[in-house]
N, C-alpha and C positions, 0 to 999 in steps of 0.2 A: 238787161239781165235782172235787177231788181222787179220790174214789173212780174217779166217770167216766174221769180220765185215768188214773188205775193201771190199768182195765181194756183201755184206748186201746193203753197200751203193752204191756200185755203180749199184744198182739192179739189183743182180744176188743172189738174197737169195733163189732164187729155186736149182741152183745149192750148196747151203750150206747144208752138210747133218750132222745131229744132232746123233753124235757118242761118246760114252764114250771111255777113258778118257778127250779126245778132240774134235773139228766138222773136219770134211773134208768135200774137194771142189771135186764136181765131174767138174774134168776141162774138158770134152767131151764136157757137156751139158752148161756150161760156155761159151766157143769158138762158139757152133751151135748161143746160144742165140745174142752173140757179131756179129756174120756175119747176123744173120735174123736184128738185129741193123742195120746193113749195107745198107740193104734194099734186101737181099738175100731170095728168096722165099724156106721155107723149104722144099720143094719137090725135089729143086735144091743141097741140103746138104745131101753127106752124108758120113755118122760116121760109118768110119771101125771099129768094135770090136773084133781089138786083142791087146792080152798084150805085148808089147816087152819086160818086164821082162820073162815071159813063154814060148814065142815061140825064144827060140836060134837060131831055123835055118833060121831065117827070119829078125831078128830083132837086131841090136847094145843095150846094156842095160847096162848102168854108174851104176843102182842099184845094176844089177846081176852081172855086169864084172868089176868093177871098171874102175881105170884107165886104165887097157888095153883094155875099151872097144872101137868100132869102133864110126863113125859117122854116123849121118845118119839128110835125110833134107827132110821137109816137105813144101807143094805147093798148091799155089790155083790156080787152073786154069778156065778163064773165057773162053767161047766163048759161 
């Protein structure tokens, strides 16, 4: 719930989704909002939809592999 309202406040309560037992942060829609902040026009963004917990053959996952999982790095690229 702390998390929740950190995200509240710092106005991303669209991103706060209202879950029992607790809320979750859809952090996708967190990160697009923070880069349109930026001054990034949304047409310019975009949100791959996959899970790297799900997809094994593509994806490193600390949730799904622990610690033997790999690394993996993410990038913005302007031009």
């Amino acid at each position: 719930e702390e998390v929740a309202a950190a995200f509240t406040q710092a106005g991303l309560s669209d991103a706060v989704l209202v879950r029992q037992p607790r809320p979750h942060i859809d952090l996708r829609l967190a990160a697009v909002r923070e880069l349109e902040r930026c001054g990034l026009r949304a047409d310019r963004i975009e949100v791959i939809d996959r899970c790297t917990y799900c997809h094994a053959e593509e994806f490193h996952s600390y949730r799904r592999d622990g610690k033997a999982a790999g690394r993996q790095v993410s990038m913005i690229v302007a031009g």
